[in-house]
VEXDREN-2710 file (C-alpha; in Angstrom, 1 decimal):
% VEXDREN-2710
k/r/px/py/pz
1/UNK/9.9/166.8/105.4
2/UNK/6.3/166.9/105.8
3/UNK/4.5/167.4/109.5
4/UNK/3.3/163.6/109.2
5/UNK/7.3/162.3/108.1
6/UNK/8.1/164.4/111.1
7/UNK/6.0/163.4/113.7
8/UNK/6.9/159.7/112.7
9/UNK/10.4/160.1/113.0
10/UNK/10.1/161.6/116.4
11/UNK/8.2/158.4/117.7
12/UNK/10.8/156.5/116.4
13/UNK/13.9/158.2/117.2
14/UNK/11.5/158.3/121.1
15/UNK/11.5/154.8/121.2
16/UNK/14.5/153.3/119.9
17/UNK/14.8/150.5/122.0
18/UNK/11.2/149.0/120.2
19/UNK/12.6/150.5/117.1
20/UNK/15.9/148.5/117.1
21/UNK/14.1/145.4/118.7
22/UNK/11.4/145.7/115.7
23/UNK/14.1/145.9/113.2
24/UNK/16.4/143.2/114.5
25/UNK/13.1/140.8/114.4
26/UNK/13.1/141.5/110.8
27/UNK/16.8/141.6/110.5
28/UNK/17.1/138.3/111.9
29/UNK/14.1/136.5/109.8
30/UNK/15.4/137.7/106.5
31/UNK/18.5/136.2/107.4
32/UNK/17.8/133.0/108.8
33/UNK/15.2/132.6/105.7
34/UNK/18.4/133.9/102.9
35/UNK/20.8/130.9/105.0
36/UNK/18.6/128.1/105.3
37/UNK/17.3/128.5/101.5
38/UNK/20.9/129.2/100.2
39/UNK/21.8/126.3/101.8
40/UNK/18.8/124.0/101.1
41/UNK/18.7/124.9/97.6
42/UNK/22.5/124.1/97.4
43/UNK/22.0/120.7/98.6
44/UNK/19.4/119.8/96.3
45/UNK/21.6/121.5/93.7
46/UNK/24.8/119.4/94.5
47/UNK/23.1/115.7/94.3
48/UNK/21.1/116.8/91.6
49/UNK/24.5/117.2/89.8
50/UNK/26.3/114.3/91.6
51/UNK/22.8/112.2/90.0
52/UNK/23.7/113.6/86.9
53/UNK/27.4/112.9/86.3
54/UNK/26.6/109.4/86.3
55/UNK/23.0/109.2/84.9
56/UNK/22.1/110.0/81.2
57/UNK/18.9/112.1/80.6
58/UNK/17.6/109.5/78.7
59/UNK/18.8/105.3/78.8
60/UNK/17.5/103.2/76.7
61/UNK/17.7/99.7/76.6
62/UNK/15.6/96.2/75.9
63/UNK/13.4/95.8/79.2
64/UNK/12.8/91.8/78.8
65/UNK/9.5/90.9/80.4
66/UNK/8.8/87.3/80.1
67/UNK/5.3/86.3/79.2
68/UNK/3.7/83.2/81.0
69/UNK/-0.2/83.8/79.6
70/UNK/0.5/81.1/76.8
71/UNK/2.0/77.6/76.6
72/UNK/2.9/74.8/73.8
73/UNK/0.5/72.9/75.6
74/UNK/-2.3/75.3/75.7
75/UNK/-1.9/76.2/71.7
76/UNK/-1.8/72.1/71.6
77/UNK/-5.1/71.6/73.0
78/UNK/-7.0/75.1/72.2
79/UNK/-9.3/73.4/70.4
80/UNK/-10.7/71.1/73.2
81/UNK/-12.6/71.6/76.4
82/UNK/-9.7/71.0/78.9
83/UNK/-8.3/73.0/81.5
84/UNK/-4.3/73.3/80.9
85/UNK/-2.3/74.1/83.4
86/UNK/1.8/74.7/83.5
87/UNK/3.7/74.3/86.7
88/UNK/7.1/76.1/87.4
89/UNK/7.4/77.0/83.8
90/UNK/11.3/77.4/82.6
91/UNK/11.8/80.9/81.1
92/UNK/13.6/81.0/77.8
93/UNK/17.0/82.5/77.2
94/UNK/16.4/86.4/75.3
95/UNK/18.5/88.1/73.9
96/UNK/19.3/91.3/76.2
97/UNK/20.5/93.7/73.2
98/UNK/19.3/96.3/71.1
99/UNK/18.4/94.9/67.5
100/UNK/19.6/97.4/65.1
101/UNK/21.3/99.1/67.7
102/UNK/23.6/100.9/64.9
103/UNK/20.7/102.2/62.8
104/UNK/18.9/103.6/66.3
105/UNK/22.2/105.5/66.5
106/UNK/22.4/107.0/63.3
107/UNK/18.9/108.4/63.5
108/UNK/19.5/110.0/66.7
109/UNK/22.4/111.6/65.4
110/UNK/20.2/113.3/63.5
111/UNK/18.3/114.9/66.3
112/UNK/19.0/118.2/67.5
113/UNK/18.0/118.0/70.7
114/UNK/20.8/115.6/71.4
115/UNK/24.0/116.6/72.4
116/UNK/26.0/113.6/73.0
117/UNK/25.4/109.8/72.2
118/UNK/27.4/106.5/74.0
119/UNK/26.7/103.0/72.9
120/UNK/27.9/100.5/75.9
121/UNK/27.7/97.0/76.8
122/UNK/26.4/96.3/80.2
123/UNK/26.7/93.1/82.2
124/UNK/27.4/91.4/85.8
125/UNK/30.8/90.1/86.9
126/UNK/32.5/89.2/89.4
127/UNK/35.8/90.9/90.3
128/UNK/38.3/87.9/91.0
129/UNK/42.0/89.0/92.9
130/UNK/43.5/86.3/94.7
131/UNK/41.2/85.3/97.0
132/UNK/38.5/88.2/97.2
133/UNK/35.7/88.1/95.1
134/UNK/33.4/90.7/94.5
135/UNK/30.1/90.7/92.3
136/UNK/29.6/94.0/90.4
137/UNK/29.0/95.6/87.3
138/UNK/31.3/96.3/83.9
139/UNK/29.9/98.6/81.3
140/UNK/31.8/98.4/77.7
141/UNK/31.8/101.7/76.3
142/UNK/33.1/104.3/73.7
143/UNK/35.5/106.0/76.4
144/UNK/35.3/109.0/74.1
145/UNK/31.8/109.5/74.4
146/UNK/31.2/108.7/77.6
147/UNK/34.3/110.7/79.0
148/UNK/32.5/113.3/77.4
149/UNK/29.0/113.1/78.7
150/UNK/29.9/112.2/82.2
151/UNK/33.1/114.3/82.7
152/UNK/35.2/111.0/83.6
153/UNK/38.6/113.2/83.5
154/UNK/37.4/115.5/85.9
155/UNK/36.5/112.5/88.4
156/UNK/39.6/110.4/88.0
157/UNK/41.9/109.8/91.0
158/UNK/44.7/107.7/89.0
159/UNK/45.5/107.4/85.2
160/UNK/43.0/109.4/82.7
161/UNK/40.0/108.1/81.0
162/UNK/42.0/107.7/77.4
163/UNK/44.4/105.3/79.1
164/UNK/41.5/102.5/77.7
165/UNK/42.6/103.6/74.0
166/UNK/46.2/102.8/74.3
167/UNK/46.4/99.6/76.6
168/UNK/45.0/96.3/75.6
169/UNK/42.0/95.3/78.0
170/UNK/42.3/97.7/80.3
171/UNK/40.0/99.0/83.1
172/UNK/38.9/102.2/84.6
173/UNK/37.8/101.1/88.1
174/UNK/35.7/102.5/91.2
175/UNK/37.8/103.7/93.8
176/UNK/35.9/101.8/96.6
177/UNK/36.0/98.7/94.2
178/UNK/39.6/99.1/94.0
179/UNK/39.9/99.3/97.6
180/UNK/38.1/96.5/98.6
181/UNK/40.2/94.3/95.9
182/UNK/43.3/96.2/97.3
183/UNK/44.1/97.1/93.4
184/UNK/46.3/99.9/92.4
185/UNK/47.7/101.1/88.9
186/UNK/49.1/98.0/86.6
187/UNK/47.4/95.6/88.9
188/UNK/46.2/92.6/86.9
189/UNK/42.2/91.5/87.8
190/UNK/40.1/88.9/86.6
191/UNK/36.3/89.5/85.5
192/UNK/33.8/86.2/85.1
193/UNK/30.6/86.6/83.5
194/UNK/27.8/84.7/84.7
195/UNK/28.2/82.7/81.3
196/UNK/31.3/81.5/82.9
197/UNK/33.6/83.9/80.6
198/UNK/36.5/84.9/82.3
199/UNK/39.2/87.7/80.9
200/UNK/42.0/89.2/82.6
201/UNK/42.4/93.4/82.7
202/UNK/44.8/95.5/83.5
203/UNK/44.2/98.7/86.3
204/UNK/44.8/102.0/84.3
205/UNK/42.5/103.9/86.0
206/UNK/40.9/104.7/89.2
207/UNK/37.8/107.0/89.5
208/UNK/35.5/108.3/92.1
209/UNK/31.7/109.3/91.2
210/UNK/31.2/110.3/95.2
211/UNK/28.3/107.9/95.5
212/UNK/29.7/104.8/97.3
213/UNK/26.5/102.9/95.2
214/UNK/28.6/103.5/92.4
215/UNK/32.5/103.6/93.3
216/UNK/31.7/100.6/95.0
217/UNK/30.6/97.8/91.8
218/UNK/31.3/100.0/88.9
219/UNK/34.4/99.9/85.8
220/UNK/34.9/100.7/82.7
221/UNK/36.1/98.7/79.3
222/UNK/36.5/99.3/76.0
223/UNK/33.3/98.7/74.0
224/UNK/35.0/96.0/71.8
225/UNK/36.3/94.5/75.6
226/UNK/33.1/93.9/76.9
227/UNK/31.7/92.7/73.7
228/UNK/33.9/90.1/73.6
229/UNK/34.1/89.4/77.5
230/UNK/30.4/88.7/76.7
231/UNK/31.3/86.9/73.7
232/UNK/29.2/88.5/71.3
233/UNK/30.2/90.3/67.7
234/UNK/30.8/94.2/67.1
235/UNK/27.3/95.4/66.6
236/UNK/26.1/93.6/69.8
237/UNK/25.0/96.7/71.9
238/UNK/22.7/96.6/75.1
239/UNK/22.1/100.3/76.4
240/UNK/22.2/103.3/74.2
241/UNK/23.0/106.6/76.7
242/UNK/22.0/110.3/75.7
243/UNK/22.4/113.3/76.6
244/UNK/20.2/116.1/75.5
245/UNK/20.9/120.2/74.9
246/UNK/18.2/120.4/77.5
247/UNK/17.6/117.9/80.3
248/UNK/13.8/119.3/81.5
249/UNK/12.7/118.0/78.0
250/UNK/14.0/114.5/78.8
251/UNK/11.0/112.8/80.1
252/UNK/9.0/114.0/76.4
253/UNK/11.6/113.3/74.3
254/UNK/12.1/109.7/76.1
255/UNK/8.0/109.2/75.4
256/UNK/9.0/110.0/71.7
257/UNK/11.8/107.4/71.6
258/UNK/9.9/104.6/73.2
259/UNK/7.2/105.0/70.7
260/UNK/9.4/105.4/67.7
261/UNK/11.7/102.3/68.3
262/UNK/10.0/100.4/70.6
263/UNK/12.6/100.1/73.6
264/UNK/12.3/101.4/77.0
265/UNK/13.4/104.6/77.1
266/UNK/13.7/106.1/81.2
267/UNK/14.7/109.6/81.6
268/UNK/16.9/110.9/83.9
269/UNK/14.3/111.9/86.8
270/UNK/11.9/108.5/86.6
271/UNK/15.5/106.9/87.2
272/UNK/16.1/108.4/90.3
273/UNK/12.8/109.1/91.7
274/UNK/13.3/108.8/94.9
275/UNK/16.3/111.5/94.8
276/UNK/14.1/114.1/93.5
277/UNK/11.6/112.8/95.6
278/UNK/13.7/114.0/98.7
279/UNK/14.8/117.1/96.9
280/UNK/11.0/117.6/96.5
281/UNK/10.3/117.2/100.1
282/UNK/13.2/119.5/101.3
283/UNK/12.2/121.8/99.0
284/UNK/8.8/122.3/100.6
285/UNK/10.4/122.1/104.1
286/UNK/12.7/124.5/103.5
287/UNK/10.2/127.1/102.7
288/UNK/7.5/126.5/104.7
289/UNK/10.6/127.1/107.7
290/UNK/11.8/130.2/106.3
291/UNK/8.4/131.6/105.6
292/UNK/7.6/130.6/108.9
293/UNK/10.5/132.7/110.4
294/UNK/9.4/135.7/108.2
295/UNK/5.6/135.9/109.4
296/UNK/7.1/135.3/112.5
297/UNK/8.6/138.9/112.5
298/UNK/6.1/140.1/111.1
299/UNK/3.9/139.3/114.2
300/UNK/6.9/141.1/116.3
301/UNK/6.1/144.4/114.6
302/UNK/2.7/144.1/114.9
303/UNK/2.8/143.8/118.7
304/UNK/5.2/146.8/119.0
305/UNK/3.3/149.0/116.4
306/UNK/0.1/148.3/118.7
307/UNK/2.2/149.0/121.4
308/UNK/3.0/152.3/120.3
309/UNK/-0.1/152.9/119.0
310/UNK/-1.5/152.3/122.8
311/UNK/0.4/154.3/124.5
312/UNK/0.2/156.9/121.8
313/UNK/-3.6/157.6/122.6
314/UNK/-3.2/161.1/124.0
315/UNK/-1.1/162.0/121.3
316/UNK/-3.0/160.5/118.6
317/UNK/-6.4/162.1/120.5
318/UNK/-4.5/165.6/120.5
319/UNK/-3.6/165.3/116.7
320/UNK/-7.5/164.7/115.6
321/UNK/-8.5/167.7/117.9
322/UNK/-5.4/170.0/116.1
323/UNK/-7.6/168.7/112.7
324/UNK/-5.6/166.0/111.6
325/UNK/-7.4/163.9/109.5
326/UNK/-7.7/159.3/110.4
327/UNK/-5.3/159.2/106.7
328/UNK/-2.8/161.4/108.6
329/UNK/-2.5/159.3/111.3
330/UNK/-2.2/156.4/109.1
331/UNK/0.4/158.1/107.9
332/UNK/2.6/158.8/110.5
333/UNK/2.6/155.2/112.1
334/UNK/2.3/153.3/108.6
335/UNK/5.6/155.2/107.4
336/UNK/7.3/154.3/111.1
337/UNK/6.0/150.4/110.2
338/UNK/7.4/150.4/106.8
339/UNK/10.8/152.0/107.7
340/UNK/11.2/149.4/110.2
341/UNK/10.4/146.7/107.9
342/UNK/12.6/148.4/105.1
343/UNK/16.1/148.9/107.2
344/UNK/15.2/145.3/108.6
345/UNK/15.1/143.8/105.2
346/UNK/17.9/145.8/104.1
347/UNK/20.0/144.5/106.7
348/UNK/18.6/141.3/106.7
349/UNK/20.1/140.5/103.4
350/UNK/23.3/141.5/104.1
351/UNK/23.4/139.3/107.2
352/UNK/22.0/136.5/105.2
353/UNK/24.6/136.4/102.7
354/UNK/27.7/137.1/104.6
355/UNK/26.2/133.7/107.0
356/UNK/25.5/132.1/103.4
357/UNK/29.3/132.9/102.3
358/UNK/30.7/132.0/105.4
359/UNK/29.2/128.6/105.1
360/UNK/30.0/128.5/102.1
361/UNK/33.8/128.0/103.1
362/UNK/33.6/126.4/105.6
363/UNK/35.9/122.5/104.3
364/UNK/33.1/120.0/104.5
365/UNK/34.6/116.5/106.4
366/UNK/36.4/114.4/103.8
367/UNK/35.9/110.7/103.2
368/UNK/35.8/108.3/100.4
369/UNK/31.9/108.6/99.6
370/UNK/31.3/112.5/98.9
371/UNK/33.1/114.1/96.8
372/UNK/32.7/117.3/98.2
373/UNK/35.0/120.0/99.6
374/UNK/33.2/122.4/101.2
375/UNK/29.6/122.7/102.3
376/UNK/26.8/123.5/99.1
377/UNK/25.3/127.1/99.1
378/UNK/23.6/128.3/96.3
379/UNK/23.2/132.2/95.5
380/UNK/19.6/133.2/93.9
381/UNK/19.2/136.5/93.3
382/UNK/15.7/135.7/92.8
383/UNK/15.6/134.4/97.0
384/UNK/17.0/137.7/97.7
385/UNK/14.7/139.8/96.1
386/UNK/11.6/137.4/97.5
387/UNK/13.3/138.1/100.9
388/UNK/13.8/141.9/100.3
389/UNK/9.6/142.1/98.8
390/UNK/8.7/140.1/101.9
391/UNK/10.4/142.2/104.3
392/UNK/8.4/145.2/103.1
393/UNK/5.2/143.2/102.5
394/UNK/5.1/142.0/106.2
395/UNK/5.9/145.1/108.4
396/UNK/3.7/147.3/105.9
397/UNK/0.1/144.7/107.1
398/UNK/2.0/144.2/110.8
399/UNK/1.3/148.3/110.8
400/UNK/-1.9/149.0/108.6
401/UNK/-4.1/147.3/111.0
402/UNK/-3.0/149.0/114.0
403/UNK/-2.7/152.2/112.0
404/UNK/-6.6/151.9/110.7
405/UNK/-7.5/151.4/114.1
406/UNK/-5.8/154.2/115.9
407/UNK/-7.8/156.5/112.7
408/UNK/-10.8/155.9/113.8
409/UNK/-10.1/156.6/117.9
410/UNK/-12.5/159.2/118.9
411/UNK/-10.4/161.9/120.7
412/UNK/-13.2/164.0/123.2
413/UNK/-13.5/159.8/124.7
414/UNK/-9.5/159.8/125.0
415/UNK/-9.2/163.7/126.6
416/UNK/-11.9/162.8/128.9
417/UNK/-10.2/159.8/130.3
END
């Protein structure tokens, strides 16, 4: 070990209650920074996901936007110099579906960014049992499909999704839907369209997204159920849902689809803005905390470093008489600096990630809206590593500026008091 390594790890190993307090300042900062991003990122994670079991990257569908610019009467009298004016004017009945819905699908089946495709037929109802009535929404899909793309199975609480195959107008239905209608397996329920269509289905399963928004107005029918609960033929379709190999390329290939069928196509993160909106927001919260707590401790070390330094004056004065140059006694309390910062961050880590695992078991409360079991942590090597480089970053500027100043003391000014 050199002289300088030496004399370093005597002041350290003289002051080891500033030592350990200097550490435990970092030790404590790394780890609060690894828990609260672990956990942060975890929860953005988990309702990104949740969003995304029951969102396709890209929905398409026939945005109706009535246009009240022109009138019969104003083509009528175009030609004359009056002023025509329409009060309260009726809107007229549009088709909601997808013309050529069949051909749309073939084309994208041809698309290799696409990894799964489900036709459906959405509408209104109302949920009639007995004397409850509840208004919500039925979508008429390809239960294949759309098992596959939104992992229905592995969100069923009763029956299985395939159950719509094998019974005659049966329905897969929202378990807070079911609830409120007091429904269970083989219950019988009436749907009425706002057309004034009624049908009768048959309970034959019961699932449970974990977003009450949805468990509480949402089912599922057959495709050729809700196309003729609507009344309309086979090739009636209203929403085509996709999902792509890659769902950060959904909002450019949803401008490509607009433009080459001419239907609205919404992506997966303009239909839920304001969820990754929030994420955005705790995102940015979450850091600015954690990077907080890390400058934080660095500021501790620089007030024991200058510290040491000041009570170090004789010594430092008696070094620069013996010859030692200002870049040895950088030396000696730069190194102490960094091995603080380095067993701090070290240690740090460790803390951080058993706290992370720990909460990371910990049951989260149970109830009928989150399906969640225990509380979200995510593991980043990546925050680990930022946390380890900023550990050493911090300590090693908390001790350079003390360090240059303590070079430059003029030791006959120090020895003669």
């Amino acid at each position: 070990m050199s002289v300088d390594m030496l004399i370093a790890q005597r002041h350290l190993m003289a002051n080891k209650k500033q030592t350990l307090v200097a550490m435990l300042g970092v030790t404590f900062g790394i780890a609060m920074f690894i828990l609260m991003i672990s956990f942060m990122i975890g929860v953005n994670q988990f309702m990104e996901s949740t969003m995304l079991s029951f969102t396709p990257d890209i929905h398409i569908y026939n945005d109706i936007k009535t246009d009240y610019t022109t009138s019969v009467a104003g083509e009528y009298f175009k030609e004359q110099r009056l002023i025509v004016t329409v009060a309260h004017p009726k809107p007229k009945q549009v088709k909601l579906n997808i013309k050529n819905a069949a051909g749309i699908m073939a084309d994208l089946h041809h698309n290799k960014q696409i990894s799964g495709i489900s036709p459906m037929v959405g509408t209104q109802v109302f949920y009639n049992y007995g004397s409850v009535q509840i208004n919500g929404y039925i979508n008429g899909v390809n239960i294949t499909e759309e098992s596959r793309m939104f992992d229905l199975a592995g969100k069923m609480v009763s029956g299985v999704p395939k159950n719509l195959l094998t019974t005659d107008k049966g329905i897969l239905m929202g378990s807070g839907l079911a609830d409120k209608l007091n429904l269970g397996m083989g219950d019988l329920v009436s749907l009425a369209t706002p057309n004034g269509t009624t049908m009768r289905f048959r309970v034959v399963g019961i699932f449970r997204i974990g977003i009450s928004a949805v468990d509480n107005v949402r089912s599922y029918v057959s495709l050729a159920n809700g196309q003729q609960l609507l009344g309309k033929d086979k090739s009636y379709i209203t929403d085509i849902n996709i999902k792509l190999q890659d769902n950060r390329q959904a909002g450019s290939v949803a401008d490509d689809f607009f433009k080459k069928y001419n239907y609205k196509a919404d992506d997966w993160d303009t239909a839920n803005s304001s969820v990754s909106a929030s994420n955005l927001v705790r995102n940015v919260l979450t850091y600015v905390v954690s990077i907080t707590l890390l400058i934080v401790a660095g500021f501790g070390i620089y007030n024991i470093m200058n510290m040491t330094i000041n009570n170090k004056m004789k010594d430092i004065a008696i070094l620069k008489a013996q010859g030692f140059a200002g870049k040895d006694i950088v030396k000696i309390f730069l190194s102490q600096s960094v091995f603080i910062g380095l067993l701090g961050a070290i240690s740090g880590l460790m803390l951080g990630f058993l706290l992370s695992y720990a909460l990371s078991k910990v049951p989260f409360p149970q109830n009928d809206y989150v399906a969640l079991n225990f509380f979200p942590v995510a593991f980043n090597p990546a925050h680990y590593f930022f946390g380890l480089l900023f550990g050493l970053i911090t300590p090693f500027v908390a001790g350079l500026m003390p360090s240059l100043k303590a070079s430059k003391i003029d030791p006959v000014i120090i020895l003669r008091g």
